[in-house]
SEVEXLUM-189178 format. One line per 8 residues: number of its first residue (from 1); their letters; for each residue x, y, z of N, C-alpha, C. Coordinates in steps of 0.05 Angstrom, whole numbers, always signed. Each point is the difference from the previous one (the first is absolute). Layout:
N
NUM = A = X/Y/Z/X/Y/Z/X/Y/Z | ...
end
This chain:
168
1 = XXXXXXXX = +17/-23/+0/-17/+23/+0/+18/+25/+0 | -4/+20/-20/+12/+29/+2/+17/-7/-32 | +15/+29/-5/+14/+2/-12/+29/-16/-8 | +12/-1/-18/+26/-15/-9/+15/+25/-14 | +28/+0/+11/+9/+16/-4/+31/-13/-11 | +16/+7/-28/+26/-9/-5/+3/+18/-16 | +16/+12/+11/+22/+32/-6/+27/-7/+8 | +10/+21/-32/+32/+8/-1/+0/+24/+0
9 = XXXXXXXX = +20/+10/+18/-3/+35/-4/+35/+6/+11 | +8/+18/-15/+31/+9/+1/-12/+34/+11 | +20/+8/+14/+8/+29/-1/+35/+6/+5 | +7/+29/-13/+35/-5/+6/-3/+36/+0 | +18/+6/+12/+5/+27/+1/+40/+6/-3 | +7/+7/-17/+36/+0/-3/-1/+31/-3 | +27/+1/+4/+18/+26/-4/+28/-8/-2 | +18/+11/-26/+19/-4/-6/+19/+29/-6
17 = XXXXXXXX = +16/+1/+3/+16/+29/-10/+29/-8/+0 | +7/+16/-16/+35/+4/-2/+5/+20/-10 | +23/+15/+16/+11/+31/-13/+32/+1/+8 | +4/+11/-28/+37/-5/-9/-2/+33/+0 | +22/+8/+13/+12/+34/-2/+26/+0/-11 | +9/+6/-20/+29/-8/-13/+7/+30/+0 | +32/+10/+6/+13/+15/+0/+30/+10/-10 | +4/+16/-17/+38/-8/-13/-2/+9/-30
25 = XXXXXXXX = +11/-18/-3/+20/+8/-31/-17/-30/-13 | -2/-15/+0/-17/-23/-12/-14/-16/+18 | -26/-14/-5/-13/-16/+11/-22/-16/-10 | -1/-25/+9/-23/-11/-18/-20/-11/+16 | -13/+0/+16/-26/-5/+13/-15/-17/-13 | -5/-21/+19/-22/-22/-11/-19/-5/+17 | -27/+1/-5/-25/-4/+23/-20/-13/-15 | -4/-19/+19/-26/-25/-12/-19/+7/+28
33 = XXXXXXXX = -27/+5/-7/-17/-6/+23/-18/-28/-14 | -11/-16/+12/-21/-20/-3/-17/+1/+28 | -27/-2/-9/-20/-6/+20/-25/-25/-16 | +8/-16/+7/-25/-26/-18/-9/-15/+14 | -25/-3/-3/-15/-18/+16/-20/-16/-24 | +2/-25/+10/+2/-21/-22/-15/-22/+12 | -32/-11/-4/-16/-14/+16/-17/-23/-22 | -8/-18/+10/-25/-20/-14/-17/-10/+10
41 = XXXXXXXX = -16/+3/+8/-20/+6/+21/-23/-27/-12 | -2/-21/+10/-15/-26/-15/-25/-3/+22 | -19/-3/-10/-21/-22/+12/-12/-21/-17 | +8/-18/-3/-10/-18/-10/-8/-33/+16 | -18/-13/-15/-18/-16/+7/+14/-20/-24 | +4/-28/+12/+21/-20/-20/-32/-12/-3 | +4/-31/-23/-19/-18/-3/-3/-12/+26 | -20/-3/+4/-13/-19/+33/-11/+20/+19
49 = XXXXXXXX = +5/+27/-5/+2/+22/+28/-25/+0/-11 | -22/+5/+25/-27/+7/-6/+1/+28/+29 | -13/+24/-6/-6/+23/+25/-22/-3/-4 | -21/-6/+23/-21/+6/+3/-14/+17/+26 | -11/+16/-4/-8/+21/+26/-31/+6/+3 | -20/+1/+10/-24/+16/+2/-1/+33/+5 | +15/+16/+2/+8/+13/+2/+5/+20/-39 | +23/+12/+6/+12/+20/-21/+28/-17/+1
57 = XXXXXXXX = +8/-5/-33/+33/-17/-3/+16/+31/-14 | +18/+3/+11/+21/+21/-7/+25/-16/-9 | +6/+4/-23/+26/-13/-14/+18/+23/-13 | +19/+23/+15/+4/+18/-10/+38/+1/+8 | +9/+10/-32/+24/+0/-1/+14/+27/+6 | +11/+12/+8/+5/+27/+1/-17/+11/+8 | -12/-17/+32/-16/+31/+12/-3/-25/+25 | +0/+18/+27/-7/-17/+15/-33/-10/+11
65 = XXXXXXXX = -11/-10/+7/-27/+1/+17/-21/+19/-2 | +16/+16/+10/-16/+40/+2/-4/+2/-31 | +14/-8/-13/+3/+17/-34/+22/+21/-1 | +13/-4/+19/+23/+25/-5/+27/-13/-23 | -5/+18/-22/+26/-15/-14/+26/+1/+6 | +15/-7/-17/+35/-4/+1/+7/+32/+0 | +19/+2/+19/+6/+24/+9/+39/+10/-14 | +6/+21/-8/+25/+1/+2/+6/+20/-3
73 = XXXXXXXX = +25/+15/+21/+7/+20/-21/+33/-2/+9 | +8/+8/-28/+25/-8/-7/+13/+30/-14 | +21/+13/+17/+14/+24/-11/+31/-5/-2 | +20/-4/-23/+20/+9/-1/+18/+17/-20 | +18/+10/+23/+4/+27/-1/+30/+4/-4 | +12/+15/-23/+29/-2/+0/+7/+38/-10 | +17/-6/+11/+18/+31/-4/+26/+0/+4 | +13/+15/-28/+23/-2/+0/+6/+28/-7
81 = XXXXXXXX = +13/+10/+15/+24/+23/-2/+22/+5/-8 | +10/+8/-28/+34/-8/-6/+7/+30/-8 | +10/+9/+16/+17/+28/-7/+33/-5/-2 | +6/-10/-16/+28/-4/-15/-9/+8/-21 | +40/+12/-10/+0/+10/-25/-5/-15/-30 | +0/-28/+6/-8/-24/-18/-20/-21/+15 | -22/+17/-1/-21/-22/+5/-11/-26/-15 | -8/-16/+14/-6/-31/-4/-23/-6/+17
89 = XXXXXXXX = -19/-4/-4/-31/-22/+17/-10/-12/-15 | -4/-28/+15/-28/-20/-9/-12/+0/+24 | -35/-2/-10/-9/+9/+22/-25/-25/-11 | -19/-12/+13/-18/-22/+1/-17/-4/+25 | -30/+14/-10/-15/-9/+29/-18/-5/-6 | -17/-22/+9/-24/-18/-8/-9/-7/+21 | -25/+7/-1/-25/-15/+23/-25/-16/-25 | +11/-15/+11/-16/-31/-16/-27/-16/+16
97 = XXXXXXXX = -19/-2/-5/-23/-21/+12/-7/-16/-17 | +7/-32/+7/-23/-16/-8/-10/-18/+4 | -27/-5/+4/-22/-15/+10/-12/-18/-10 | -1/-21/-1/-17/-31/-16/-17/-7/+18 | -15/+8/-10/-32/-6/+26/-12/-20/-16 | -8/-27/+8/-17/-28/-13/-17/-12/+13 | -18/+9/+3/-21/-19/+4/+2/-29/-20 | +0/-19/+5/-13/-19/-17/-18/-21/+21
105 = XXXXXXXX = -9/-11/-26/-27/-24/+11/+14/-23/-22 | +15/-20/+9/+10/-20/-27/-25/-25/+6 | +7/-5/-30/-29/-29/-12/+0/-21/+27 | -21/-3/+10/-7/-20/+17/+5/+17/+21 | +4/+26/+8/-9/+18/+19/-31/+13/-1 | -13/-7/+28/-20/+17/+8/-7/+27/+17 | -9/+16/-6/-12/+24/+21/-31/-3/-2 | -5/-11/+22/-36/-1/-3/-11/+23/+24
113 = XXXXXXXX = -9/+2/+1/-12/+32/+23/-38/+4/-3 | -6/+5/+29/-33/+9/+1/+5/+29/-10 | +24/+19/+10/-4/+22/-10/+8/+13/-18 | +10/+11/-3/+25/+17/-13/+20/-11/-8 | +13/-10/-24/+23/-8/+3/+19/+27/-19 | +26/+5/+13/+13/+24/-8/+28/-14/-12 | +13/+2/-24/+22/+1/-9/+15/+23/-19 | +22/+10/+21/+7/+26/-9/+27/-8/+2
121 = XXXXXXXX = +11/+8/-18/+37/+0/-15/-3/+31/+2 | +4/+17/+16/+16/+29/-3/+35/+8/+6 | -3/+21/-27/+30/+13/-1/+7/+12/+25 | -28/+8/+11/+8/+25/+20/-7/+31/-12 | +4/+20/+19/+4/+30/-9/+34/-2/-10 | -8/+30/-10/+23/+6/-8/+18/+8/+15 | +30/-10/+1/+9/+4/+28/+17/+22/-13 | +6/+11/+18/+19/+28/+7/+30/-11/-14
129 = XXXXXXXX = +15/+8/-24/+16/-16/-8/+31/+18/-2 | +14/+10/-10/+20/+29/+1/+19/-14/+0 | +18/+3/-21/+22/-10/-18/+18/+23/-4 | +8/+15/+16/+12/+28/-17/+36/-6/+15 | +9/+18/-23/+36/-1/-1/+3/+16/-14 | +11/+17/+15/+14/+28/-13/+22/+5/+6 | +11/+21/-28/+30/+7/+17/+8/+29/-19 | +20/+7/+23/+8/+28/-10/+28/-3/+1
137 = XXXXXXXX = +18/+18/-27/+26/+5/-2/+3/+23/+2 | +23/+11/+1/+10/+35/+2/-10/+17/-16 | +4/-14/-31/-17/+5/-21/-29/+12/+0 | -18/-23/+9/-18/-6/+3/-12/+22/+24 | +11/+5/+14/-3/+21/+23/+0/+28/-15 | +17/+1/-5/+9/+40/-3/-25/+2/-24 | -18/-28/-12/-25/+16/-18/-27/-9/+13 | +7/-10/+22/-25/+0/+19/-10/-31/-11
145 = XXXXXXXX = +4/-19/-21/-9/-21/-10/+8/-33/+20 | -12/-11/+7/+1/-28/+9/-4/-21/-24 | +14/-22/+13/-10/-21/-16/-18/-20/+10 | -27/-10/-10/-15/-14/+8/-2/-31/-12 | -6/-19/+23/-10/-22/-18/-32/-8/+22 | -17/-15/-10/-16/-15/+20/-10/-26/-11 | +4/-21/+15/-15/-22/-7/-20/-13/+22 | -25/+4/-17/-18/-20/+18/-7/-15/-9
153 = XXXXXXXX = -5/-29/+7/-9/-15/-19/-26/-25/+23 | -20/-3/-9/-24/-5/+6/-2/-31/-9 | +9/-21/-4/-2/-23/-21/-27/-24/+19 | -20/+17/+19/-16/-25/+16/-22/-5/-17 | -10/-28/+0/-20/-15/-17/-18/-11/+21 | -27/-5/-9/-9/-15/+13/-28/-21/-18 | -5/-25/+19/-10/-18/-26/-26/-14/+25 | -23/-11/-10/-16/-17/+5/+3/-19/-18
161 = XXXXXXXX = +8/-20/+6/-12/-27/-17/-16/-20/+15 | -24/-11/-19/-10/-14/+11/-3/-34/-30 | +5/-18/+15/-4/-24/-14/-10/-18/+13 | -13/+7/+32/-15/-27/+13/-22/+11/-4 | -18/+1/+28/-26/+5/+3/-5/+15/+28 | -11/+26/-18/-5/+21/+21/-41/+6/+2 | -11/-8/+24/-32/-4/+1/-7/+10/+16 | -21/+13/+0/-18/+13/+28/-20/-13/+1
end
């Protein structure tokens, strides 16, 4: 009697930074930031598994119970400073998320339910993501110009499959 509940739910919160201050006659500064969070989030039901509830069946991938989805936020941050008279930077910062949320139901799997039955594969919101790397040379200074890069990159999926038998 009551509800059935089978949830996957991630949250991550990062912060990453690096900052190079180069000073002289030559210098070459190198700064990598990474911030990645990298998840697969499964509920599945093999051949033989039968759920049965009188109640409400919740089968949700990327969200827990409540419905709150996959949470993240991911910022990194690089700065590089080269005031030499022969400047040199590589500079690389990436905040990356990604999420494989799966529900499945495989052949000779059941979900039978009096009430409600719920199957939800979510990405989530959009999480807070900030990829930036900049840098300034002497050059670059005396005309007020920075150099920018940003990478965010978003790559989460999410899937329902069903190949048994889902019934109210």
């Amino acid at each position: 009697v009551g509800d059935l509940n089978l949830t996957t739910h991630a949250e991550g919160n990062f912060k990453t930074s690096s900052v190079v201050k180069v000073y002289g006659l030559a210098g070459g500064p190198s700064g990598e930031a990474r911030s990645i969070f990298t998840n697969s989030l499964l509920v599945q039901l093999n051949s033989g598994a039968t759920l049965t509830a009188v109640g409400d069946i919740y089968l949700f991938a990327g969200r827990n119970r409540l419905g709150k989805a996959n949470s993240s936020i991911l910022l990194a941050y690089n700065d590089l400073f080269n005031m030499t008279l022969l400047p040199v930077a590589d500079k690389e910062a990436e905040a990356r998320v990604g999420f494989d949320n799966q529900v499945v139901v495989a052949s000779g799997a059941s979900v039978l339910g009096v009430g409600d039955i719920n199957l939800v594969a979510d990405k989530g919101f959009n999480p807070v993501l900030k990829g930036i790397a900049k840098s300034q040379n002497l050059y670059q200074a005396a005309f007020a110009d920075i150099s920018v890069e940003n990478k965010e990159i978003n790559n989460s999926t999410s899937s329902v499959t069903i190949n048994g038998t889902v019934r109210v």
